[in-house]
N, C-alpha and C positions, 0 to 999 in steps of 0.2 A: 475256539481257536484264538490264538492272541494275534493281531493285529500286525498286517506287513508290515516291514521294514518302508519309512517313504521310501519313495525315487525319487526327491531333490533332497536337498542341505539345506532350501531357504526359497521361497517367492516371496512376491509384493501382488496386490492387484487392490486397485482402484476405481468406483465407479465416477470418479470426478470428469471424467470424457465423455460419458454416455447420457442417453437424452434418460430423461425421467421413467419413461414411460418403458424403457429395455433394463433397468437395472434387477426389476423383482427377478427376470430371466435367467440373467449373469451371475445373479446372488444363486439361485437353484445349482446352474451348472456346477460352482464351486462344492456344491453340497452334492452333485452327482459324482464328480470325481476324487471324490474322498476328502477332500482340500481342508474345509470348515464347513461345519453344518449349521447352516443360517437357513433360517426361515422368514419372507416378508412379512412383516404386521399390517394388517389391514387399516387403510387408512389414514396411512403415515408415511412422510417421505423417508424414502431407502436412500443411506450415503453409507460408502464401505471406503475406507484406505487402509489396510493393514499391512501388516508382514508378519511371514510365518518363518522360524528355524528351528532346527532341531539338535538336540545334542543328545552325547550316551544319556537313556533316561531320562531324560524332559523335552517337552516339545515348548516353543515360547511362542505366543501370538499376542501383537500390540500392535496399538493404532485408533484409528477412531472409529462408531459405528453407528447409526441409528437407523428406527424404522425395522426394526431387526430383531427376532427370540434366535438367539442360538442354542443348540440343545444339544445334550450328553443321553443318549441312547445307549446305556450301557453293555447288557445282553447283545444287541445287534450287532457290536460293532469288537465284542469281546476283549472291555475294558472293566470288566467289573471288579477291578481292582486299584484301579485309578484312582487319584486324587488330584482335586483340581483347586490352584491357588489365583483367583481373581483378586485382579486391584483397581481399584476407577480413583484414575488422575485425575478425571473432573469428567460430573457430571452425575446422574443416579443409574441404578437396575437393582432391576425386581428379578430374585430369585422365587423358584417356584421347583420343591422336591415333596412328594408326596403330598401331606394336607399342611407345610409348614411355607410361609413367606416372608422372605424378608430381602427390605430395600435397603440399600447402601449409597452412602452419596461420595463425596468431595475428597481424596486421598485414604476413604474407607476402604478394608480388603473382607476376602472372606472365603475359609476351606471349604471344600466339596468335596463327598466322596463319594463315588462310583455305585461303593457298596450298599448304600439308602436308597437305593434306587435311580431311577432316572432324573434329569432335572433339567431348566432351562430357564437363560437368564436372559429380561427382557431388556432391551433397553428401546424406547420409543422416542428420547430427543439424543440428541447428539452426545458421545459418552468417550472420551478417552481414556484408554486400559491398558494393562499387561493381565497376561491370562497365561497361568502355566500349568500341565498336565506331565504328571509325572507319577509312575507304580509306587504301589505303596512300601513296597522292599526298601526304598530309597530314603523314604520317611522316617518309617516308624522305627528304628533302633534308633535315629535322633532326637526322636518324641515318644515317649515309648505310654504317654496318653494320647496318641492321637484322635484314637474317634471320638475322643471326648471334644476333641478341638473344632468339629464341624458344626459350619452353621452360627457359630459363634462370629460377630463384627468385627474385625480390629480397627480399635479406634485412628483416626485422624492423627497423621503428626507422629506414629508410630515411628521407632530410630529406623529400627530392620528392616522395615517397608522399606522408606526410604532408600539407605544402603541397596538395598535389592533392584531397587526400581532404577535408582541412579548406576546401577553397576550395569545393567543389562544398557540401560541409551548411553554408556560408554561403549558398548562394543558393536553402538550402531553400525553396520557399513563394513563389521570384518567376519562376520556367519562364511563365507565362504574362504576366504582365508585363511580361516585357523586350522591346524593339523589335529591330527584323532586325538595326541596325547593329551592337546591344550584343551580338545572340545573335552574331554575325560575331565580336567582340572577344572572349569568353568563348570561344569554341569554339579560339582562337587561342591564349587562355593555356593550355587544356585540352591542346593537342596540344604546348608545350611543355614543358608541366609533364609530360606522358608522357614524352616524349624524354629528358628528366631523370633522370626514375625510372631507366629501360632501360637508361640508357647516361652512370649520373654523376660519372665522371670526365673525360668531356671537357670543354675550355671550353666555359662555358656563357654567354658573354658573349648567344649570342642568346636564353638562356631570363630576363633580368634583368628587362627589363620585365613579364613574366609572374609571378615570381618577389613581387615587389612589388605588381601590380596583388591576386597570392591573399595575401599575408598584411595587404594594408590591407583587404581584405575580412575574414579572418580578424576582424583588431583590431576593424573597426568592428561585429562578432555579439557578440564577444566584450563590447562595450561597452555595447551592446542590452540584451546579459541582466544589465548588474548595474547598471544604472541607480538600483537604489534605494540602492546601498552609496556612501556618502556620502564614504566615504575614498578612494574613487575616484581614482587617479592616475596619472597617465601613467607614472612609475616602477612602480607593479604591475602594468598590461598591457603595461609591455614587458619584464619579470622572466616573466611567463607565456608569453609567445611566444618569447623566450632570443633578447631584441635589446635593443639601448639604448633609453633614452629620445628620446636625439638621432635614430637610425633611425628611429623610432616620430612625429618630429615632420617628418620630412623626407618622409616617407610622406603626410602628412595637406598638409604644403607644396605635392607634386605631385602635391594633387586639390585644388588651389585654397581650401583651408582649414587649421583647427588643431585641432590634439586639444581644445584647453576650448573652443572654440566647438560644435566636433559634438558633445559632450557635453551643452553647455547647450542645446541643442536640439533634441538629441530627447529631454532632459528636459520640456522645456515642451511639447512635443509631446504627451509621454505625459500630460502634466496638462491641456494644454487637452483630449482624449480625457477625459481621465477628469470632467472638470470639466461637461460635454455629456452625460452617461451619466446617465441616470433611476435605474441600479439604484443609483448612488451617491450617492444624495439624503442620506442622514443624515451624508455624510463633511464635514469641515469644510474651509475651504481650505488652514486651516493643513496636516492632516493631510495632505492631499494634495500638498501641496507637501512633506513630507518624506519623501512615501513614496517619492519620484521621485527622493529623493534631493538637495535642498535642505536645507542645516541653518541658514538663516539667513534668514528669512522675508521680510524688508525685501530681501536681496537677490533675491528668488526674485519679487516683486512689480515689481520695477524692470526686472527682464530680460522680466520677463510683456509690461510694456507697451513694450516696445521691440520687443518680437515681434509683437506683434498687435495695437497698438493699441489696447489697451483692460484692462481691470482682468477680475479672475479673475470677480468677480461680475457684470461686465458680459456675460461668455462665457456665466455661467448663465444670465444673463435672457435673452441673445437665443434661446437654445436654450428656453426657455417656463420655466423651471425656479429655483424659490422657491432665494434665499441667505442665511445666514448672514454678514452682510457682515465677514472679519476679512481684508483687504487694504486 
């Protein structure tokens, strides 16, 4: 029989709160209720934080783990058709399928399939991953050598890794958010950006949209987090991503926008948030307006009301909230 449908979209669990001596327990039950099948290594300390989500066709689990075999019981669990793509962000594991083993370390990946049998990957110190499991329908017309692809290393430093790996910790924090169509679209780049990995030097003309859709995600995390650095420019997030600027605008072109408009907008974003927030009662608007990354006040008030309508202190009062009026 093939394998329920989960009942969640997405958990987290951690054994960071629990005394040492309760975690082999906690690791079993996740393994009793279907969750992740970890088993404790004798003799080694158990540490678990992961998160699990699921999309049409792959399930994703990352995070950290040691002290730990986890293992793919194929027949049991009526996946023997699965294929399983691990990646170690840092740190080593020892696969172990049939009489074949092999260790992987430092931004190393490596396929697994279901159909070789059983397997189980150990990791005994501390080991940061992404780990994704996905039917082989999904694969193999993208690779149409797959099984020749298992078991095989990919080297360190790999692009597609990368791209893959950076595309998924952009979409940290929105697994429940996103609607069927987009989990459909995501799970689609997903399995080409695998196919990549595995197998990249074929043309890859079908993995292009894919290709593009993860690195304007990359760019636009990447743009998130430094919103308040004022020097902010398109020439230094596309020198960090090792593309042009012209890429980098053409990207932002075929999603209906520009690089200085998404910028300026979820800069004022981040200000009208911050501007509605009670703990920030003593900030003035000036301040706030540069914290976001404004360095020119007049224009930071012009783009305000062009956005919302209304003046910064206006956002105070309607939220109940006494201003300093310097807009």
């Amino acid at each position: 029989m093939p394998p329920a449908a989960p009942t969640v979209a997405s958990f987290r669990f951690s054994t960071d709160d629990l005394p040492a001596g309760a975690r082999g327990a906690a690791v079993r039950r996740l393994r009793e209720r279907g969750l992740i099948p970890l088993e404790p290594l004798a003799d080694h300390a158990v540490h678990v934080r992961v998160a699990k989500w699921f999309l049409p066709g792959a399930s994703i689990l990352s995070g950290k783990l040691a002290g730990l075999r986890q293992e793919a019981t194929a027949r049991a669990h009526g996946i023997t058709d699965d294929l399983f793509f691990a990646v170690n962000l840092a740190g080593r594991s020892t696969v172990l399928q049939g009489q074949r083993e092999i260790t992987f370390g430092d931004g190393e990946a490596l396929l697994l399939s279901c159909a070789d049998g059983d397997f189980g990957v150990a990791r005994t110190e501390p080991v940061r991953f992404v780990g994704l499991r996905m039917p082989r329908k999904h694969l193999a017309p993208l690779t149409p050598d797959v099984d020749d692809r298992t078991m095989r290393v990919v080297p360190p430093g790999a692009h597609p890794v990368k791209l893959l790996t950076g595309y998924l910790a952009a979409l940290t924090g929105l697994h429940d958010l996103l609607s069927p169509a987009t989990s459909r679209v995501i799970a689609a780049h997903v399995h080409d950006l695998v196919a990549l990995s595995i197998a990249p030097t074929r043309e890859a003309t079908f993995a292009e949209s894919s290709v593009r859709a993860a690195r304007l995600r990359m760019i636009k995390s990447d743009i998130l987090g430094s919103l308040e650095d004022c020097t902010l420019s398109v020439a230094a997030v596309a020198a960090r991503h090792r593309v042009t600027p012209r890429y980098v605008h053409k990207l932002f072109e075929s999603d209906g926008a520009t690089f200085t408009r998404f910028l300026t907008e979820r800069r004022l974003d981040r200000a009208h948030s911050m501007l509605r927030d009670q703990r920030l009662l003593t900030r003035t608007i000036t301040s706030i307006a540069y914290d976001v990354g404004f360095n020119d006040l007049s224009h930071f008030n012009r783009a305000f009301r062009r956005r919302y309508h209304a003046t910064p202190s206006d956002i105070r009062a309607a939220a109940g909230l006494d201003s300093t009026r310097d807009d």
